[in-house]
C-alpha distance (Angstrom), angle and dihedral (degrees) to the residues before:
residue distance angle dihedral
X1 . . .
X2 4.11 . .
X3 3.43 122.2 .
X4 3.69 123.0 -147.5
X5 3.89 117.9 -151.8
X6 3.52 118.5 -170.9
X7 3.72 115.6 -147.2
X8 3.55 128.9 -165.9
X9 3.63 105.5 -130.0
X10 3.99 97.1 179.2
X11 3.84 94.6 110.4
X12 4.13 100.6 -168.1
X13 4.13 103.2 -123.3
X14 3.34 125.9 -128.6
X15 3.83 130.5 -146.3
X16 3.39 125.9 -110.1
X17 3.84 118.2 -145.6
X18 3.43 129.3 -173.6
X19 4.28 136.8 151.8
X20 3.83 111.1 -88.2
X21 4.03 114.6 -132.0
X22 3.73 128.4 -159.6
X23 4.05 85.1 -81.2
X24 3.63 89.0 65.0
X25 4.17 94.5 56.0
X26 3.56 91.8 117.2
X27 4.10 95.0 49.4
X28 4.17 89.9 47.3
X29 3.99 93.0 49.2
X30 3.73 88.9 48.2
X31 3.91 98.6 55.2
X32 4.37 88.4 35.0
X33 3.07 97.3 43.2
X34 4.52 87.3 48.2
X35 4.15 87.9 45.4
X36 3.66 84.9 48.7
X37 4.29 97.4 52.6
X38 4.05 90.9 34.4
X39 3.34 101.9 43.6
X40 3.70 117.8 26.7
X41 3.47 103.2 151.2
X42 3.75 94.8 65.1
X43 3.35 94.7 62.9
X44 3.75 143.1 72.9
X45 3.55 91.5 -158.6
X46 3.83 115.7 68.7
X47 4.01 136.7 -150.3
X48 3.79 96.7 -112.4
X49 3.73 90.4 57.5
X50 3.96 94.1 53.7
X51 3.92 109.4 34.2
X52 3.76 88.7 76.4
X53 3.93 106.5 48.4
X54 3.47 115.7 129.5
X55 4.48 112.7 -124.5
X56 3.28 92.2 -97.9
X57 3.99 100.8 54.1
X58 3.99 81.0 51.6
X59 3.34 94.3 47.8
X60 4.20 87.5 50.3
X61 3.90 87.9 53.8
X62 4.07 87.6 67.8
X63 3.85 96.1 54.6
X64 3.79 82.7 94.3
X65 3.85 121.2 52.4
X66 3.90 118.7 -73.1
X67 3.59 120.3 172.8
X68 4.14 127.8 -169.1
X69 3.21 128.9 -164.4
X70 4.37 119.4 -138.7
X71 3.46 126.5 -158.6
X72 3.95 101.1 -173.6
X73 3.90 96.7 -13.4
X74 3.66 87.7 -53.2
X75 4.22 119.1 116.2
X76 3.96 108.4 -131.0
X77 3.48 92.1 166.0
X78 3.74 153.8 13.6
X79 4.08 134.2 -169.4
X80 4.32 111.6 -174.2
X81 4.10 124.9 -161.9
X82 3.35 134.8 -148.5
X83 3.77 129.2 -158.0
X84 3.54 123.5 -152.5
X85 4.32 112.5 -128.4
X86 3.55 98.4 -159.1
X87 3.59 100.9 100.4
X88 3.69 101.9 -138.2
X89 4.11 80.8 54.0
X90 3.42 101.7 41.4
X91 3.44 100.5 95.9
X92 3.81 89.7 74.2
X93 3.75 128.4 79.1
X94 3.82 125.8 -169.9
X95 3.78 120.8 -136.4
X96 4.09 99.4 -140.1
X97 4.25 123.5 158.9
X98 3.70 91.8 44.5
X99 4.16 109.7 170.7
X100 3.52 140.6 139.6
X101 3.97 122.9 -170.9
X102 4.04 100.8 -107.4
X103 3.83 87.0 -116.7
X104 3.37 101.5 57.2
X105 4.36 94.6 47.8
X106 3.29 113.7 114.9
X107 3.65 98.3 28.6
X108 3.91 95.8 103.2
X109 4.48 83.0 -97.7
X110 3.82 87.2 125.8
X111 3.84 93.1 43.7
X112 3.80 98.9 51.9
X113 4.03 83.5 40.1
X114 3.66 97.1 51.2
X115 3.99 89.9 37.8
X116 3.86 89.5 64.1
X117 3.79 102.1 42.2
X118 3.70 87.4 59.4
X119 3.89 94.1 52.2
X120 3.33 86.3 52.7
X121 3.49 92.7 50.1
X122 3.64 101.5 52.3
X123 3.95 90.3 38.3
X124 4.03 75.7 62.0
X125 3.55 91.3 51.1
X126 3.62 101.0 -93.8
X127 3.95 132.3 166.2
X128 3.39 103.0 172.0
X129 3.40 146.8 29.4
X130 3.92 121.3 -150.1
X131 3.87 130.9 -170.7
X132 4.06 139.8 174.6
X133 3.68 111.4 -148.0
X134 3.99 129.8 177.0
X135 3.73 105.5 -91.1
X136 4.03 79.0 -135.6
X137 3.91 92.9 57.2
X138 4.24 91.0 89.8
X139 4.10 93.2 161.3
X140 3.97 84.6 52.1
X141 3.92 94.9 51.1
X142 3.49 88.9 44.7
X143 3.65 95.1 53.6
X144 3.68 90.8 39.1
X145 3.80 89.4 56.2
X146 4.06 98.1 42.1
X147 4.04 74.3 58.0
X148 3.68 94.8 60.9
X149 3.98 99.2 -103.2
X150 3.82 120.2 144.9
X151 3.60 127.1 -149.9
X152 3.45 107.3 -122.5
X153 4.07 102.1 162.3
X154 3.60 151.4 17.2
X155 3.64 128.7 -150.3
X156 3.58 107.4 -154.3
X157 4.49 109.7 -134.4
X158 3.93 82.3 6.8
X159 3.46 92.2 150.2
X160 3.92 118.6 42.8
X161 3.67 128.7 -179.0
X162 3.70 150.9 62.8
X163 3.82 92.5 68.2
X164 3.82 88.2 -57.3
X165 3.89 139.3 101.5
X166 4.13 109.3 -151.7
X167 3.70 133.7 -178.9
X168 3.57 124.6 -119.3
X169 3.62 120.2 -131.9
X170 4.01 116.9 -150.6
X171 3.39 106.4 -149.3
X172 4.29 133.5 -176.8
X173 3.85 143.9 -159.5
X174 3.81 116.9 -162.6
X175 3.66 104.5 -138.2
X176 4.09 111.8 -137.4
X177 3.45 113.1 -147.6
């Protein structure tokens, strides 16, 4: 008598994040310069102003944090930080960069993403975490908010461009020690 099992091989695949260095310049122009052409309205910065930057000014937008995402060696997605020097600001950090390939949304990407920038900004001494998003970008705010963030502000005409005048939203995380 044979018996036939059948297994279910599809083994669900998780992300792997980690902090991109000045070795991985080639990696972090691919996935900004990508948010950048797909998504331009979520963004103050714009493709034109990128596609042309020498190494070097590449290399000088990872002095601050930027973290990708890989599924299978491949970067679907990319959040940056920036930390305020001042010192009676540096306790914030500013989420900035903030993408995720359209394919891999809604797969908990973002999450995990989001998850470790803000351990690595509150191992940096972090206590809170502030944003501007489109006032357009509704998926975004809702993610933003199922992640805790507040609104706090608007910034009327925040975002201008593409035939279009958009509100910013401020938005902030409390940071729990």
């Amino acid at each position: 008598m044979e018996l036939l099992l059948e297994v279910d091989v599809s083994i669900e695949e998780e992300a792997v994040i980690r902090r991109l260095s000045v070795r991985d310049v080639d990696v972090f122009r691919r996935i900004r310069l990508e948010a950048l052409s797909h998504e331009p309205l979520s963004f103050a910065s714009v493709y034109g102003d990128w596609v042309h930057l020498s190494d070097r000014e590449w290399r000088r937008h990872l002095d601050q944090p930027v973290f990708a995402a890989f599924l299978n060696g491949e970067p679907v997605g990319m959040m940056g930080l920036r930390f305020e020097p001042a010192r009676k600001m540096a306790h914030r950090a500013r989420l900035v960069g903030v993408y995720v390939r359209k394919g891999e949304r809604g797969t908990g990407v973002a999450a995990t993403l989001l998850h470790e920038v803000t351990e690595h900004a509150r191992d940096r001494g972090a206590l809170q975490l502030e944003l501007a998003v489109n006032a357009e970008n509704s998926a975004a705010i809702r993610f933003y908010q199922r992640h805790g963030f507040l609104e706090v502000g608007r910034i009327p005409n925040g975002f201008l461009g593409h035939d279009a005048e958009n509100d910013e939203l401020i938005m902030v995380l409390r940071l729990k020690r």
